[in-house]
N, C-alpha and C positions, 0 to 999 in steps of 0.2 A: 636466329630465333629470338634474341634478345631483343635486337628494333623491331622486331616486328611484335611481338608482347609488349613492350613499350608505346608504342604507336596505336596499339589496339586499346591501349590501356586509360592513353591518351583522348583518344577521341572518343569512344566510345562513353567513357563522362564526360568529357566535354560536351554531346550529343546531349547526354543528360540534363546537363548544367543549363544549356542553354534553350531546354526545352522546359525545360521548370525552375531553373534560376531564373530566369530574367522575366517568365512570368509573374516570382514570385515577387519583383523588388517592382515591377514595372507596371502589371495588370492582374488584376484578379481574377482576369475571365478565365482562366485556364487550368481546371483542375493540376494540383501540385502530387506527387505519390511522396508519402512523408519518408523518413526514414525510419529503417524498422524495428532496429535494437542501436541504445546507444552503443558506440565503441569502447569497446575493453579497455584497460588503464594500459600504460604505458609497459612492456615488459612481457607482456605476453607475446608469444610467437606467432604467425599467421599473417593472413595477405586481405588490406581493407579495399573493398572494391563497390563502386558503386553505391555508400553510405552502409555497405554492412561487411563484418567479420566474415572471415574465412580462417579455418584452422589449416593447419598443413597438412598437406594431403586428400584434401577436399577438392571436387570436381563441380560446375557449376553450370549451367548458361547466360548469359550476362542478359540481364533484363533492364532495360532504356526508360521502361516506364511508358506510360501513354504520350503519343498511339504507338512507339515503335512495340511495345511488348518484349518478349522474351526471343533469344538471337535462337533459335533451337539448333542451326548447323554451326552454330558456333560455341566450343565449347572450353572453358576458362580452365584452369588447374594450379592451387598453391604450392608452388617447390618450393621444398627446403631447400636452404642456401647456410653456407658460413663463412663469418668472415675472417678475417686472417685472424679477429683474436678470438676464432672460434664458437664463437657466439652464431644461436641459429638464428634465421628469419626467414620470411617467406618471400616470395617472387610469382607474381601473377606471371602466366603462359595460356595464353590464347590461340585456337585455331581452329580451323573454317574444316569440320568434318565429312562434310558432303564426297569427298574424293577419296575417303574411305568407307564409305556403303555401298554394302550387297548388292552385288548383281542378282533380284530376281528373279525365282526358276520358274515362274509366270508370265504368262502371255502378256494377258493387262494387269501390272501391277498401280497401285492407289497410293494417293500422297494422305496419309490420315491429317487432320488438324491435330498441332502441336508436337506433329515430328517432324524428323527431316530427312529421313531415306524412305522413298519408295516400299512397300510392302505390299505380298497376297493378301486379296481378301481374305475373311476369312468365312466361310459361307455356316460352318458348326462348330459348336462349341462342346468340345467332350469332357474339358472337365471345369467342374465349378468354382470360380474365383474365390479362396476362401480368402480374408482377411488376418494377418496376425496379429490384427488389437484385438481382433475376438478371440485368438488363442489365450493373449494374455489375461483376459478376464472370461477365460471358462469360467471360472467355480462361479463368478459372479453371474454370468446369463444364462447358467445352471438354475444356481438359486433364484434369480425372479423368473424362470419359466414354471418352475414349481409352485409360484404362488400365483404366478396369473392363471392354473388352469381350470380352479373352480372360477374366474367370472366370464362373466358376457362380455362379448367382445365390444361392447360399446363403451365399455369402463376404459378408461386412457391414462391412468395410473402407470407411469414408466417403469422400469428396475430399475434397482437403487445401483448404479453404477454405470450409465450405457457410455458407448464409445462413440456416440453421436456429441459426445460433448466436445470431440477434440478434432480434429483434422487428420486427411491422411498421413499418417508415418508417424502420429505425434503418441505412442507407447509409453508409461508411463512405467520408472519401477523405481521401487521403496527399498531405503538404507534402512539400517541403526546401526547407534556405535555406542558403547560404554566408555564413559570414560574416568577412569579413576587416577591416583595418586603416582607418579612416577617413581620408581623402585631401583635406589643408589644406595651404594653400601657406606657412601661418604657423606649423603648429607639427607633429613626426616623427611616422608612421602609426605605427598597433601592431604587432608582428610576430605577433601572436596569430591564428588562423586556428580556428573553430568552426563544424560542421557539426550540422543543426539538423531533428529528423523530425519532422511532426507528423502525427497522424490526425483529423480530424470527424468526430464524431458527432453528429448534430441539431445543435445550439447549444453541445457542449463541444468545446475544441480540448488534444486531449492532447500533450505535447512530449517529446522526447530532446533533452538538448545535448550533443556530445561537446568538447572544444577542448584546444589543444595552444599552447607557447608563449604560455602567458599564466599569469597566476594565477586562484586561482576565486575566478571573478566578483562582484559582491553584488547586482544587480537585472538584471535582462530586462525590454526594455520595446518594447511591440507600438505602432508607429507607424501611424496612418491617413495618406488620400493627403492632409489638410491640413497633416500635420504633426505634428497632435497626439497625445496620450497615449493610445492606445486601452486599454490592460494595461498593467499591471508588476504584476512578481511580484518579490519579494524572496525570493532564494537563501538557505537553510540555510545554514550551517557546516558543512564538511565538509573531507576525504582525496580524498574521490572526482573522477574527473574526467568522470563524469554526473550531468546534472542533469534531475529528472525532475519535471513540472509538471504543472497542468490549468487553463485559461483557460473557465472557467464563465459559463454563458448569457449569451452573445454577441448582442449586439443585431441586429437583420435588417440595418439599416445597414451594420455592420462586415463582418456575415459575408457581404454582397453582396459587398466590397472584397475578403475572402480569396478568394472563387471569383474573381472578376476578376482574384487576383494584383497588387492596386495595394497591399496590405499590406509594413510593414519592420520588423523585429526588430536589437533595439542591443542589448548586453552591455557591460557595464562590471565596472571592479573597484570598489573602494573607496578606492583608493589615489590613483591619476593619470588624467586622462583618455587616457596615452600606450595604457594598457589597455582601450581601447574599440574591438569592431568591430562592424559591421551589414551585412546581407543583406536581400536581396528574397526573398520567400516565394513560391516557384514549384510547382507542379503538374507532374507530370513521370512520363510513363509507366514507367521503371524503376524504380519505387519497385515494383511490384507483383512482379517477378521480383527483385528484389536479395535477392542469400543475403552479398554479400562487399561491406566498403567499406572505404578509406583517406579519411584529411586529407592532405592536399600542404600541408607549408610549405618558406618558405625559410629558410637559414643566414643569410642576410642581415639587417642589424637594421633594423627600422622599416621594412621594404619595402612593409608593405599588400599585399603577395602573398597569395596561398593557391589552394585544390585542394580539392575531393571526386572522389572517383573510386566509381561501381555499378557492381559486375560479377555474372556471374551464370554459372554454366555451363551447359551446354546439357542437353539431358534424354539424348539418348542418345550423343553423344558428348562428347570430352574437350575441349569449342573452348572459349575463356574471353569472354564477350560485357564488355565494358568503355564505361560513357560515362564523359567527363571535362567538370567543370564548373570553369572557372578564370577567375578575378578577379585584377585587376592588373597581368598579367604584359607586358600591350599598353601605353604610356603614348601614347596619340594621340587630339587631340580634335579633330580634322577631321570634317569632315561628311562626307566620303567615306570608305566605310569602306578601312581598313588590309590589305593581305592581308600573314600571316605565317607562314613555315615552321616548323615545331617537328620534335622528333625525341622518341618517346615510347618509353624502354627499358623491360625487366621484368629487376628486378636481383636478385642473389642474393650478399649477400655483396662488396659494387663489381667482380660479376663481371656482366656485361651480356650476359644469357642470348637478348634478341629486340628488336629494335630497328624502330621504324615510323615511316616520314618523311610529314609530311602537311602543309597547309597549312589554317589559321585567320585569321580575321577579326575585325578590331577590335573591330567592333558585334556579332561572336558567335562568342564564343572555344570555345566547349563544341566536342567530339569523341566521334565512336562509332567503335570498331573492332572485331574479332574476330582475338584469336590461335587461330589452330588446334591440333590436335594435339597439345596437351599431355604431353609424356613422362611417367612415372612420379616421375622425381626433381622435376620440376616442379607435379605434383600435391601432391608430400608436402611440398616446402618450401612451396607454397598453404596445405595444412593446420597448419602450424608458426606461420602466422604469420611467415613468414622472406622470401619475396619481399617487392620494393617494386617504387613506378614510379615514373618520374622523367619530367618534363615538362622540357624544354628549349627556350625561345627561341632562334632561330640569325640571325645579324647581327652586325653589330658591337657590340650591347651585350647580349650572351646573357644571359635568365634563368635557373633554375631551384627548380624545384620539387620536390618528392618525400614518400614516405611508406609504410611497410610496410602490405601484405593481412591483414586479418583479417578473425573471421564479422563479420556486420552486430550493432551494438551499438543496442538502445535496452534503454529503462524495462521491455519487455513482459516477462509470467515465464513460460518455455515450464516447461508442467505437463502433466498427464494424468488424467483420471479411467476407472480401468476400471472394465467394468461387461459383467452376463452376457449381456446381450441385444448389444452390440456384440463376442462374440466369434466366430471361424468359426462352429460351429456353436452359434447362439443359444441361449441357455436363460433361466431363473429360480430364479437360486439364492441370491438374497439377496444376495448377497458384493460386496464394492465392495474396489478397488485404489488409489492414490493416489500420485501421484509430482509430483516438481519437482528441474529440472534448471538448471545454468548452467554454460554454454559459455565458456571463457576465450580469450585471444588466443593461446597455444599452441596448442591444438585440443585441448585436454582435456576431458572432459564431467564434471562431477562428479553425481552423482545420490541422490536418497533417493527411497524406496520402502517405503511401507507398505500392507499383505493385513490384511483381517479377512473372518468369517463364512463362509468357505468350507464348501465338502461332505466337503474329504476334505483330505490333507496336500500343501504342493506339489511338484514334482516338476523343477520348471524356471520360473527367470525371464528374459527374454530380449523383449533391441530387434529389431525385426525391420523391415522393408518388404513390401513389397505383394506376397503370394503369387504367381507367376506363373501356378501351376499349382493345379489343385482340390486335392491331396494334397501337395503342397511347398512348406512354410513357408521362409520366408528369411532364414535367423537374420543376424545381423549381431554381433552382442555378446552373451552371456551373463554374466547378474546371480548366475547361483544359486552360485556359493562365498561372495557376500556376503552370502546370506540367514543369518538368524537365525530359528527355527521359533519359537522361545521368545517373539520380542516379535513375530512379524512383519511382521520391515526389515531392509531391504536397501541399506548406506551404501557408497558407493565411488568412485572414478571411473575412467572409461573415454580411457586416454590415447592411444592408438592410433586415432581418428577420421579418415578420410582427408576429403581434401576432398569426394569424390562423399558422403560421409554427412554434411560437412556442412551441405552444398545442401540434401541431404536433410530433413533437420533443421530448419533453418530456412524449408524449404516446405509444413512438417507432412507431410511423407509417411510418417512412422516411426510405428512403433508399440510398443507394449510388451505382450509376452502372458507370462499365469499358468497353468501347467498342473498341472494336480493329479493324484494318484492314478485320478479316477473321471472327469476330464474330460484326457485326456495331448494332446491337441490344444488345450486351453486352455478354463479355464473361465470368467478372465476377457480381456479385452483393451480397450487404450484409444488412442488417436491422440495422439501427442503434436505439442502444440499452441499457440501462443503466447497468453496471457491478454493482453489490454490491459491499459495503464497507466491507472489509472482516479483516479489521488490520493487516494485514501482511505489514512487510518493503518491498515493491515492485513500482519504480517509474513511478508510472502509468501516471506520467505529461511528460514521456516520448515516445516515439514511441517503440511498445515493439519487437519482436523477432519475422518476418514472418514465419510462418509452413508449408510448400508447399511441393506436391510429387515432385516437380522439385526438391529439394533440397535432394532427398533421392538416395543412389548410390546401383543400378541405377536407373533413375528416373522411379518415380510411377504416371503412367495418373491416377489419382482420383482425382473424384468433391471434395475431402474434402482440405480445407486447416484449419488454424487456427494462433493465437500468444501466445506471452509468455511474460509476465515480468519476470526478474530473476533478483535476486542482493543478496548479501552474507555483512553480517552485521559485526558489529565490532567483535563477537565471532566466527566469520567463519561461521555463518549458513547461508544456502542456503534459501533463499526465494521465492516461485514460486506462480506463478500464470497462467494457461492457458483456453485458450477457443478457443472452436474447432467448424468448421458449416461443414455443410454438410455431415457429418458420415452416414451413412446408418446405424441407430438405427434397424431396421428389422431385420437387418443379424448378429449384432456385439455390442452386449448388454452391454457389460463391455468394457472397452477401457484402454489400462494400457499406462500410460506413464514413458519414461525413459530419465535421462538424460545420453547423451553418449558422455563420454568423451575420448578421441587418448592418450590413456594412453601409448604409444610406435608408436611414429610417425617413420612409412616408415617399420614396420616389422606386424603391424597388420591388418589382412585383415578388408576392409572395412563392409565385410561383415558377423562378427562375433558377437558374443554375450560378449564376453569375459569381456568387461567394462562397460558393461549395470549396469547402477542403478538403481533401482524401484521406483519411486518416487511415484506414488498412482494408484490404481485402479478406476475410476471415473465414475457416469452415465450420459446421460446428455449430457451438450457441457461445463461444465465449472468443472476445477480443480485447487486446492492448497493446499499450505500445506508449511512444514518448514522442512530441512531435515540438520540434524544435524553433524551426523557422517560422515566425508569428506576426502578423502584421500589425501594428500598432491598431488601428481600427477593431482588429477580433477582440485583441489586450483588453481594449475599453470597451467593446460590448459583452464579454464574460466578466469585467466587474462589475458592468450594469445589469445583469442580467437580461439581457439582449441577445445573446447564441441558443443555440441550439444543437442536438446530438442529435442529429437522426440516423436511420438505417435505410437502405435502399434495397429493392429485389427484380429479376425482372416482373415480376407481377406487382409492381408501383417501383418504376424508375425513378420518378422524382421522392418519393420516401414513403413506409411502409409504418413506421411508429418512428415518434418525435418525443423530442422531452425538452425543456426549457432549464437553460443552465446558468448559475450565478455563480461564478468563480471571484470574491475580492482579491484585488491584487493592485500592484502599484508600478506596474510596470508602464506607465502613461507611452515612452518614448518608445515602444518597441523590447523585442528581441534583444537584450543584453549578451548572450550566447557565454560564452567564458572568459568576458573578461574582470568579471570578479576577481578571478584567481593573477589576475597579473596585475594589480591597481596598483602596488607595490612598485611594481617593476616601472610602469610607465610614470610614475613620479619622480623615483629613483633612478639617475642614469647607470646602465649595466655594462661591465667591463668590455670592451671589443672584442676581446679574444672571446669572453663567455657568449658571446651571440657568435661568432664564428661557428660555433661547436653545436649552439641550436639547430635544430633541424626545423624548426618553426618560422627562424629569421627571415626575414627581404632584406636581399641586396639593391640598394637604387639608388643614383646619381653618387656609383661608388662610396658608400655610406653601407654598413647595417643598421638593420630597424628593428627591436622586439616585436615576437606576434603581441598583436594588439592597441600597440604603437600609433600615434598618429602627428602628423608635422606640415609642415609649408614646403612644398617643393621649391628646388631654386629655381625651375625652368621658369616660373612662373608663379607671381606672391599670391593669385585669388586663384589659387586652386589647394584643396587638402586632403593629403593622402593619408592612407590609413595600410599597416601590414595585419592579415591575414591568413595567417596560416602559411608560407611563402610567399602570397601571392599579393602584390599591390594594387590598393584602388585607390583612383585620383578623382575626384569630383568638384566641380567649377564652384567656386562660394556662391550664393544665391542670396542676391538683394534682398531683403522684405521693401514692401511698398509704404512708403511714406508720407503723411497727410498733411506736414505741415505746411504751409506757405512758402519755405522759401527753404533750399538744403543747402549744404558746401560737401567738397570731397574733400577729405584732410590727407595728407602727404601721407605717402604709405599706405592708405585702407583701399581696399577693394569697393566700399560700400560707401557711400553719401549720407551724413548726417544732420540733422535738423539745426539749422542756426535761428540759433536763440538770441544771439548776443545783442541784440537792440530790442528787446523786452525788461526796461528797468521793472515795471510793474511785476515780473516774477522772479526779485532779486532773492527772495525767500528759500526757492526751488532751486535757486543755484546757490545759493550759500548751503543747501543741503546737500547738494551735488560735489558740490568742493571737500566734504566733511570725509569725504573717503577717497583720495585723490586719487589713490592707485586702481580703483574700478573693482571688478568682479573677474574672478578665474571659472571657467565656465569648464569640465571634464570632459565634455562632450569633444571639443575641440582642442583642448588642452593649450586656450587663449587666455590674455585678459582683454578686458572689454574694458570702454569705456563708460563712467556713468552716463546713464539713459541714455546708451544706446538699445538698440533689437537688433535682434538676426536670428533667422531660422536657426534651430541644432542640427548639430551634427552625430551621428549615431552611425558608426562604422559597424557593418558593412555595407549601410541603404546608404550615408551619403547624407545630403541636405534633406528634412524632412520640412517640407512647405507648410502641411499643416496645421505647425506651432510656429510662435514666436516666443521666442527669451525675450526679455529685458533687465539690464543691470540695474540693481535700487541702490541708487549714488550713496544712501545715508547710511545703509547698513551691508554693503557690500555684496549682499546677497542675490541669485540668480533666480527671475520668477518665468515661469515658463507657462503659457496657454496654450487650449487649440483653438485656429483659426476658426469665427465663425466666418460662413460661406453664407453671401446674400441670398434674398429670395429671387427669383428667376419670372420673367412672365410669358415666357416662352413655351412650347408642349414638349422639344425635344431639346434639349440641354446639350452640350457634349463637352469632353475634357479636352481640353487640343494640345493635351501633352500631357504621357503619363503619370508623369511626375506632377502636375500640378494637382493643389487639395481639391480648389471649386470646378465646381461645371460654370461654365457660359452659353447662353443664348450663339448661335452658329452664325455668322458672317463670311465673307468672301475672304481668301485667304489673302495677306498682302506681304508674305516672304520673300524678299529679293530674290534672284535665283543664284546670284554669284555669293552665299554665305561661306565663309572658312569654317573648319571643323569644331571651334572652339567655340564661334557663332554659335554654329549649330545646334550645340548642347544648351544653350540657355534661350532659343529661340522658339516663338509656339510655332512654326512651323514643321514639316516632316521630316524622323529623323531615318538612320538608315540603321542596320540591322546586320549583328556579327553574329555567323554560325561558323562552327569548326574555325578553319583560318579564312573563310571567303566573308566577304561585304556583300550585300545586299540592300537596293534602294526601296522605300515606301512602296509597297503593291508591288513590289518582285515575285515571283511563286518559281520553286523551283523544289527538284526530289532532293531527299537528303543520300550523303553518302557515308557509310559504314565499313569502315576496313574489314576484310576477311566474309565483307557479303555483299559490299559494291553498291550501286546506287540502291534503293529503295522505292519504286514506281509507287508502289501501292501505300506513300504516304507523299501528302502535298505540303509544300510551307509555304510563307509568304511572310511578308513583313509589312509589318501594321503601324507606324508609326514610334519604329524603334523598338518596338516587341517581335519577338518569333515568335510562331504559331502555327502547330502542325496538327492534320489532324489526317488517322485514316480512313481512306477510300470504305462508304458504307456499302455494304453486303447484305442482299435480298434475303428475308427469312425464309426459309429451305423445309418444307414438310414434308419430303423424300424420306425414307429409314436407310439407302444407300449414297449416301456422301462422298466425293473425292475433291481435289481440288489437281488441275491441269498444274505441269510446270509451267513457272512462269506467271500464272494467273494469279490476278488480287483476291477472288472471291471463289469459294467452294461450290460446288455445282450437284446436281443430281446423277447419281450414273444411270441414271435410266435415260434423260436427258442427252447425257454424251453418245449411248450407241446408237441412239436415232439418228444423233448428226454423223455417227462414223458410216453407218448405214448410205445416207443418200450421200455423204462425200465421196463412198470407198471408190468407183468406177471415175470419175476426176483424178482422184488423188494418183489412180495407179497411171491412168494415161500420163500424167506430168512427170512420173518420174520413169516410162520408159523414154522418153522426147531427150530425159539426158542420159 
């Protein structure tokens, strides 16, 4: 089982690799499938497969990406493994499942699309498919059906919470933890007091930390019930007193312990351990109603006291619903629990406005209450920020606790996409709206607010809630004195928030509408909504990247529009985030986005696929992710503002809303990828033995090489390789082209250089030449150069990029690098006669020897030939691919195109039958109405052939 998991492991990426690696270094025509979460750091346990994590004990199908798609009889599994020093990991196990399905107790059973055993139709449906996100958010689709049932169904007003925002299986559930001062009888607790949110999502656990008396922390570290290290995360440098994180693919083990609640989270500082406290990670129904929270600390020093306090107000009256969660305040370790009076005021200014006597328990200090009645002045000091509550022990040794009302504080960014199909009366007018807001502890709302593509000019921008009535909107705040028609945006803030908006607010019940000239009831409108805190680098304190069919050439009337953050990190990665309204979920289940970037301004039609990059296929209205591999040409049309984010459906394949992207960045050369983190290394030679021991290293011409590493092979001085990850790439040096009159090749170089040396007239340029004798050290290659010479860079893992030239500056030793301009053409159809090269040319007869060596080969514009799995392939080869554990592939073709692979599958007639099956063995699904007509006139053949044997 082991070579064969191995083997399966093997080629099945490699399949991968070579179906969108070598598009990606060689050709752009080939949509690329990005990868989908970066990989976990180093230590965590599980099986990488395919560019994505696997925990142990996770079951999988291995999906190849386009066109192989998903293996569906083939199905993957990460086993634990240990090794001899006991230490766990995983092991990929693969295997072809088709030889364990059901024998069918049906006559004619149906091959369904996207399984892989035979099954009965099924001709009734007796009971109805509930969903369990809808379980999880009863109370929520309770309460907006409750308020949708006085209006007219034409009102498109959503409830503030739907499950349309996420995908299948992607359930969402909310922590908190307390966390106070560690309690040693040998050394003083902290006075620090931090309150802690988290959300799950499948296997990510997203966090808010807020804390007070303490300093900011340096690591967070998630404790399992043995004790040990589950996480840490090390804290940024910061001002801020949140701290915003994301604890990625969580093994099944761990995340059993978070649902059981046997999980503990510690906070330290850097300084003492006096700054350390830790909580238990609790599950707790008010997290789903909390609009309002406080920290409770004491004045006391070292106490290991603290407080959180949820409150929430009621929907239609002014009662204020409050629990209280407190640690420390009890000091009793008796086995019997403690009973103890408290006294809980609501203060205003040390004026004690409501006062509540209750009694708590040692073994379970937490309390719920409800103040009623809320006055007006007691609402508006709520909305201030200016009430507190104070928690008091009463006995002979009183505690106390305490801490000002504010909204609920995390990581999430409450945004808004408008869009025409979600306004009162629906339409399609292209136009997308785009807002992002933040709520302070005063109760000030600051806002921005960006309009494009509209019908007509606006007329009114305005926060509203939920129409009561068919013809009476509810304004709550107007935006329009701070519009500006010129750029349209709308910057300001709204300081006048009472508390009832902002419950509101924080339960997504508000909304923002645009009314125009041609639509005065609003042409667009959006829900404003709290985005999750996902950790990704994306500056979402920014206004992000409107998505409108107006923006798509040519323009698309569709109710959808949407936005986008993007930004690209110190390693070149691309970072995205979008979210999209109004898609007609009905007709267009999957939604892929692409980023498209003018990878050839003024030659490529607008309306091509050519540059499309895949960035995710997503359900829902919200997508991100991290896309790594980047081609120098996108680099530099997202600093120029040349790309674009679109979104694709079947109802506009080539894109449905578009938005124009300006990412600055200085990545000119490419995808850097990580080797930041090894500059070090590759300057500094590293011990033998210490790369022995790397799991990263290349072994080659008996030698180790650090990942990241790059040298002169000995087989050969014009070739330079570069390690990888283990894996070695050797790429042939590549001349640049030369203009002077007359060259030499000097002893040793691969390249020919201009001879100057009978030019007295430029004895200036070479007495400046001479000023720096030893040349320029260039990183890319980890050469020195001589003064004024050029050569293309090198940039491991692409290899020689043609597009630029270096040149050394003899005077100041310095390395200058350009892109190649590419002549004008007078030709209609250009072509590149080798992938690798920047320019196109006008097409000529080809004049390739036929007798080239391999080495030739590679730096010749002739055809080259094409490695898939371990077989070779020449120019215009075509043949199936094969996949272990499922054997050839008919129903995909490839071919090699000039040194590129390139597969695509077999297309499939669109099917308007309601009964669908697909034959074994067949590429394309059929009608079964279709099939009994041909069983029908075959049946009396069929039988005669097989009495004959």
């Amino acid at each position: 089982m082991l070579a064969v998991a191995v083997s399966v492991l093997c080629v099945l990426s490699c399949a991968w690799l070579h179906t969108s690696a070598a598009s990606r270094l060689k050709s752009p025509a080939l949509p690329i499938q990005s990868e989908r979460e970066p990989l976990p750091s180093k230590g965590l346990s599980g099986c990488s497969f395919g560019g994505r994590f696997y925990s142990l004990e996770d079951t999988w199908h291995p999906d190849l990406g386009e066109p192989f798609g998903v293996m569906h009889c083939v199905q993957c599994n990460c086993e634990p493994q240990k090794s001899r020093r006991g230490k766990v990991f995983g092991k990929v196990n693969c295997k072809n499942i088709k030889q364990d399905c059901p024998n069918p107790e049906c006559e004619d059973p149906v091959l369904l699309p996207g399984h892989c055993c035979k099954t009965c139709p099924k001709v009734t449906h007796d009971k109805k498919h509930t969903d369990p996100l809808v379980d999880t958010f009863e109370y929520f689709h309770e309460k907006g059906k409750e308020k949708e049932d006085d209006l007219h169904k034409s009102y498109n007003d959503r409830s503030y919470l739907s499950s349309d925002d996420m995908g299948p299986g992607e359930s969402r559930t909310d922590f908190v933890a307390l966390l106070t001062g560690i309690k040693d009888s040998w050394l003083p607790s902290s006075s620090g007091v931090a309150r802690a949110r988290f959300t799950l999502t499948r296997n990510s656990l997203a966090f808010s930390i807020t804390y007070q008396r303490m300093g900011r922390p340096a690591k967070i570290v998630f404790v399992s019930v043995d004790g040990t290290t589950a996480f840490e995360y090390k804290v940024p440098k910061g001002n801020s007193d949140m701290i915003c994180g994301v604890w990625k693919n969580i093994a099944k083990p761990l995340l059993r312990q978070l649902q059981s609640e046997q999980m503990r989270i510690t906070m330290t500082t850097a300084s003492t351990r006096r700054d350390e406290v830790e909580g238990k990670i609790i599950k707790h129904r008010a997290l789903f109603a909390e609009t309002f929270s406080t920290i409770l600390t004491s004045e006391e020093e070292n106490s290991g006291m603290g407080g959180i306090a949820m409150l929430t107000l009621s929907d239609t009256e002014n009662n204020l619903h409050f629990i209280l969660i407190l640690q420390g305040l009890i000091k009793h370790k008796g086995k019997e629990p403690l009973v103890v009076p408290i006294k809980v005021q609501m203060v205003y200014r040390q004026h004690v406005l409501r006062e509540i006597r209750a009694n708590i328990t040692s073994h379970d200090p937490d309390f719920a209450e409800v103040l009623t009645d809320l006055n007006s002045r007691e609402l508006f000091w709520l909305s201030r920020g200016q009430l507190a509550i104070a928690v008091t022990t009463e006995g002979h040794d009183p505690k106390q606790v305490s801490g000002f009302i504010t909204g609920r504080k995390s990581c999430d960014t409450i945004q808004s996409v408008m869009s025409s199909d979600d306004a009162l009366m629906p339409g399609k007018t292209g136009g997308v709206g785009s807002a992002i807001f933040k709520l302070h502890d005063n109760g000030t709302l600051d806002y921005q607010v960006q309009v494009a593509g509209l019908t007509s000019n606006v007329l009114g921008l305005t926060i509203e809630q939920k129409p009561r009535r068919r013809n009476k909107r509810s304004v709550l705040y107007d935006l329009t004195p701070e519009y500006n028609g010129v750029t349209g945006q709308a910057m300001g803030s709204w300081s006048r928030l009472e508390a009832r908006h902002i419950h509101m607010l924080l339960q997504n019940e508000l909304f923002i509408n645009v009314a125009t000239a041609h639509n005065q009831d609003g042409e667009l409108r959006g829900q404003i909504k709290a985005l999750y805190y996902s950790g990704l680098d994306a500056p979402r304190h920014e206004l992000p990247t409107p998505l409108a069919g107006f923006f798509v050439s040519p323009p698309v009337r569709t109710g959808a529009s949407g936005h986008a953050w993007v930004s690209v990190d110190q390693s070149c990665h691309l970072h995205y985030e979008i979210v999209v309204a109004g898609l007609n979920k009905a007709d267009d289940v999957t939604v892929n986005a692409h980023l498209h970037g003018l990878a050839e301004i003024g030659e490529l039609d607008d309306s091509s696929t050519t540059h499309k990059r895949l960035l995710t296929g997503f359900y829902g209205s919200q997508a991100h992710g991290v896309l790594k591999d980047i081609s120098s040409e996108l680099l530099q049309h997202l600093d120029q503002g040349t790309a674009f984010i679109q979104v694709s459906t079947k109802m506009n394949p080539r894109g449905e809303i578009r938005g124009r992207v300006h990412v600055p960045n200085s990545c000119e050369l490419g995808h850097r990828g990580d080797t930041e983190d090894t500059e070090a290394e590759e300057v500094l030679p590293r011990d033998p033995e210490e790369l022995k021991k790397d799991p990263q290293t290349c072994f080659f011409e008996n030698q180790h090489h650090a990942h990241g590493s790059r040298w002169t092979p000995n087989y050969d001085k014009c070739f330079t390789c570069s390690c990888q990850k283990k894996t070695v790439i050797c790429d042939p040096v590549i001349c640049p082209t030369l203009t002077c009159p007359k060259t030499v090749q000097p002893e040793g170089k691969c390249c020919p250089v201009c001879d100057d040396r009978r030019e007295p007239k430029d004895m200036k340029a070479t007495e400046k030449a001479t000023e720096n004798p030893e040349g320029c050290y260039f990183e890319g290659d980890q050469k020195m150069h001589a003064p004024g010479t050029t050569w293309h860079p090198f940039v491991p893992p692409f290899g020689y990029i043609k597009c630029a030239i270096c040149t050394c500056k003899g005077s100041t030793g310095e390395v200058h690098c350009e892109k190649v301009t590419c002549p004008a053409l007078t030709c209609s159809h250009p072509v590149r006669r080798n992938p690798s090269d920047c320019c196109k040319e006008c097409p000529e007869e080809e004049k390739t020897s036929p007798g080239l060596e391999h080495t030739e080969m590679m730096q010749a514009d002739g055809p080259r030939h094409c490695k898939f799995g371990k077989n070779y392939y020449q120019n215009s080869d075509n043949w199936h691919p094969w996949v272990p554990l499922v054997g050839e592939m008919k129903c995909i073709n490839c071919w090699c195109d000039h040194g590129v692979t390139k597969c695509q599958r077999k297309q499939c007639p669109i099917l308007t039958c309601t009964n669908i099956t697909r034959k074994e063995g067949a590429c394309c699904p059929e009608c079964t109405d279709s099939i009994e007509d041909d069983e029908i006139v075959m049946k009396t053949p069929d039988k005669r052939r097989s009495w004959r044997h």
